[in-house]
Each structure stands twice: as structure tokens, then as C-alpha cells.
C-alpha positions in Angstrom: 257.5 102.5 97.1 255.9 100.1 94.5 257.1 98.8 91.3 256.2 101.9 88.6 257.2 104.7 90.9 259.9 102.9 92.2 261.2 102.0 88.4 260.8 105.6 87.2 262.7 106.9 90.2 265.6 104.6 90.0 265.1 105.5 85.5 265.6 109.0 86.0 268.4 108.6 88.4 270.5 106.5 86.0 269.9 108.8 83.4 270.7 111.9 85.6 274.3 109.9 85.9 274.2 109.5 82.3 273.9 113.0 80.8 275.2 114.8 84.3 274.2 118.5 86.1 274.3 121.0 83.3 271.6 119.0 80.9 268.8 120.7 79.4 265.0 120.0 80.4 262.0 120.9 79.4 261.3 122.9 81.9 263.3 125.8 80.8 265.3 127.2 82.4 266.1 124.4 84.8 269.1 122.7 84.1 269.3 118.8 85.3 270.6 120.1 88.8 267.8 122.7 89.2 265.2 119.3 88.6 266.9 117.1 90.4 266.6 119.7 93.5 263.3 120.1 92.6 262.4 116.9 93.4 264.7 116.7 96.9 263.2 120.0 98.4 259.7 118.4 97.5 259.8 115.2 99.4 262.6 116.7 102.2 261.8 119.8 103.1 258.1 120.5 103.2 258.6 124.3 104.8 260.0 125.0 101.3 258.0 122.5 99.3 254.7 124.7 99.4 256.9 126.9 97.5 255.8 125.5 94.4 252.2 126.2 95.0 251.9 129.2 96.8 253.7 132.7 95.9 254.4 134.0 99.4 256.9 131.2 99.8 258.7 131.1 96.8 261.6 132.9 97.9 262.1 130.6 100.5 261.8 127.4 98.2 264.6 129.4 95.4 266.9 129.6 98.6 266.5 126.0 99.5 266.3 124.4 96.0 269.7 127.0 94.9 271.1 125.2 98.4 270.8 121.7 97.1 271.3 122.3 93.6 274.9 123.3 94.6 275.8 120.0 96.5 278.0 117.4 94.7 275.9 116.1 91.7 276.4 112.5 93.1 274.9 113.2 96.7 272.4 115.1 94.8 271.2 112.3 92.7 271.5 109.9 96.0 269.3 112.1 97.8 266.4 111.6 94.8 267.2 107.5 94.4 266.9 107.0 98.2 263.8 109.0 98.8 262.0 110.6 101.4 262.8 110.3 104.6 260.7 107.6 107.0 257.7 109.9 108.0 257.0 111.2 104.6 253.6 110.5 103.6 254.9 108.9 100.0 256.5 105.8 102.4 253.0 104.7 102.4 252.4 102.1 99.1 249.2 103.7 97.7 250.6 107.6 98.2 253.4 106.4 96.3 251.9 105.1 93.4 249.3 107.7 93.1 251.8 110.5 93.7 255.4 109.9 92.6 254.4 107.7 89.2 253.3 111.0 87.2 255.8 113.2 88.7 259.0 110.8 88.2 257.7 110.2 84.4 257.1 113.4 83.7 260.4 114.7 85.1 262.1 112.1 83.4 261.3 112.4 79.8 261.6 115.9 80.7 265.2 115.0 80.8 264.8 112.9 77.6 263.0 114.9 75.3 265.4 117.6 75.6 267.8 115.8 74.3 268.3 116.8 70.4 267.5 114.0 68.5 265.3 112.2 71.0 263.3 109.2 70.3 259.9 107.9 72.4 261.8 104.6 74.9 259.9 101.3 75.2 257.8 101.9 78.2 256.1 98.4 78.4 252.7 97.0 79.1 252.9 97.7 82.9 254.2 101.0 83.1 251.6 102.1 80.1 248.7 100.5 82.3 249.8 102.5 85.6 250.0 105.4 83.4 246.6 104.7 82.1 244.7 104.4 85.5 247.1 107.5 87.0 245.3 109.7 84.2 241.9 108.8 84.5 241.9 109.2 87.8 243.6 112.9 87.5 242.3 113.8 84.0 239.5 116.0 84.7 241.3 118.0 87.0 244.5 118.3 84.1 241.6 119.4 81.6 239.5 121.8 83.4 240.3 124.7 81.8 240.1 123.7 78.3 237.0 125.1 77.0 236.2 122.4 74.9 234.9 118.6 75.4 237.8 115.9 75.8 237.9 112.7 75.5 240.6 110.3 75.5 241.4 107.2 73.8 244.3 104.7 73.7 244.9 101.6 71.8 245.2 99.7 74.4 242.9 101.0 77.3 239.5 102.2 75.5 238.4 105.8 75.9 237.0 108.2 78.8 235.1 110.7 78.6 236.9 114.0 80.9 235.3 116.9 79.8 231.7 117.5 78.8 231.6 119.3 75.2 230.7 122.9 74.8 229.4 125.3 72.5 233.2 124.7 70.5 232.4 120.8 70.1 234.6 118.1 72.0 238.3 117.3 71.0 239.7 113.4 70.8 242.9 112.8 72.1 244.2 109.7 71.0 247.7 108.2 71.6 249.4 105.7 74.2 248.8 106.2 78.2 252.3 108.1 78.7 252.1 110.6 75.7 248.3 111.5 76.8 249.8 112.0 80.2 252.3 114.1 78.7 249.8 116.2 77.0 247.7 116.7 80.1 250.6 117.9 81.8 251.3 120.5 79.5 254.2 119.4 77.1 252.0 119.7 74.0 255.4 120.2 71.6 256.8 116.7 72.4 253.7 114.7 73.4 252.9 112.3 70.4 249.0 112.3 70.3 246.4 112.9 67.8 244.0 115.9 68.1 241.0 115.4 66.2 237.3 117.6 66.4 235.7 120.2 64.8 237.9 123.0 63.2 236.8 125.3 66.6 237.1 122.8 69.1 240.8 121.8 68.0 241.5 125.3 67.8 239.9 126.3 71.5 242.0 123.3 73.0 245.3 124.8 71.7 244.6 127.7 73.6 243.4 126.3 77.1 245.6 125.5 80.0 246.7 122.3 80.9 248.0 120.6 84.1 247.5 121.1 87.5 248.4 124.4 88.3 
């Protein structure tokens, strides 16, 4: 695993310790135990994993996840800090990275920003930078479906351009690498970015899907 997925792993474990099992998310109505399962099922147990994606087998990935999300919270959380197993294909550097980065940061302030009162945590240079070339390289894919224009800009990292404009106009989506992430994964009420455009085009981006899925 290298250094950002690795850091956001180990980050959500200590604060899955911190708050315990029965801790809101943001993904309603998963508890802490439910996400924590979550992410075992989807780098152990690939005959469940697809689960997520595909209907047919989402009865079999309920069953496995409610199995794990019953163990001791401490072996539960061991299972996510250690990882997948040898032969998964995340053990390779580059899989990591490109895979585990969004979904461990995403996950985790999912943890965070459920907490009431919450406040943004330092994220630093490096981690914003990995963020940064994580979501250009995903971001038309997370903004397909808006039907609107997009482009993004950070303070820090210039702009790209994901989305040609339409008939609505084109939307600017400025704020740091991790809330823009954020965004394009769908957690529009906690992401900190500006949405500027014409009147329609901020309007038709409110009501277009985000994410992957």
C-alpha cells in the first residue's frame, strides 16, 4: 500500500476506535459497524463484493457484510487496518493508490461529518495533491450525468475542464482537492465548494447524479 491510501486507512481506523460501532455515517443507515464491514467484504470476499454493483447478488453481500458486522468491533477494525489478503489485486502499489485513496477518504469523513458539530481536519499538501490527480483522472466518469458543463478549479492545482457545456451553460466548481472529491462522490450537503454559472446551469447541476454508480 503507498503512503496516502495507506495514511487514510490507518486514519479511519483510529477514528473507528475513537467513536466505536454504533456511530453515525453519512451513509444512512449504516452505522460505523455496517461501514467498517463494508469495506472487509469488499477487499475479502469478492463472491459477495459484486454485491455492491450488481442486484442479483445483493442478498448474498447483506448476509456476508450482517456476518462481519457482528464480529467483535476490535477484530472488525483489525481486519480493515491489515488489509486484503496477499493475492488481492490492491497489494499491488499503483492499484492501491488509484483504488483505495478515494474510497478510505470518502469513508472516513463519512465517519467525520456525521459527527454534530464537525469541522473540515488539516489534510496537508500531499494528501490534497493525491486527491487532486485521483479526481481528474475519475472526474468525468463522477460527472456524466449532470446535464450541464463542469469544470473544476482549486487554489492550488489550476482547473480542468470534465464536462463539455450544454444548452444549460457550464457550472464552476471551485474548492480544495478533497471537498471537490466529496462533491463528485455525491455528499453535496457537507462538501465545502463553490457552485458558480448561469441561474439554469447551477440549477440543472443540483439535480444531476453524481458518483460512480
Amino acid at each position: 500500500m503507498t503512503r496516502c491510501a495507506r495514511s487514510e486507512r490507518a486514519a479511519l481506523c483510529d477514528t473507528f476506535e475513537r467513536v466505536g460501532p454504533d456511530a453515525p455515517t453519512l451513509c444512512s443507515p449504516w452505522r460505523t459497524r455496517d461501514l467498517a464491514a463494508h469495506l472487509v467484504v469488499r477487499e475479502r470476499r469478492p463472491d459477495a463484493a459484486f454485491g455492491i454493483w450488481l442486484g442479483p447478488l445483493e442478498r448474498h453481500n447483506k448476509h456476508v457484510m450482517d456476518g462481519y458486522a457482528g464480529m467483535p468491533w476490535g477484530e472488525l477494525v483489525d481486519l480493515v487496518r491489515t488489509g486484503p489478503p496477499r493475492w488481492w489485486f490492491t497489494r499491488v502499489p499503483s492499484l492501491d493508490e488509484r483504488t483505495n485513496l478515494p474510497e478510505f477518504y470518502i469513508h472516513h469523513e463519512d465517519v467525520l461529518r456525521a459527527r454534530p458539530g464537525w469541522r473540515k481536519r488539516e489534510r496537508g499538501a500531499e494528501l490534497e495533491a493525491a486527491l487532486w490527480q485521483s479526481l481528474s483522472a475519475t472526474a468525468r466518469l463522477m460527472f456524466r450525468r449532470v446535464p450541464v458543463g463542469v469544470v473544476l478549479v482549486t487554489p492550488s492545482h489550476g482547473r480542468q475542464a470534465v464536462k463539455a457545456p450544454t444548452a444549460r451553460g457550464t457550472v464552476v466548481l471551485r474548492g480544495e482537492p478533497g471537498e471537490l472529491m466529496l462533491l463528485a462522490y455525491g455528499r453535496r450537503d457537507v462538501a465545502d465548494v463553490q457552485v458558480t454559472g448561469p441561474d439554469e446551469a447551477v440549477t440543472g447541476f443540483g439535480l444531476g447524479r453524481l458518483g460512480i454508480t
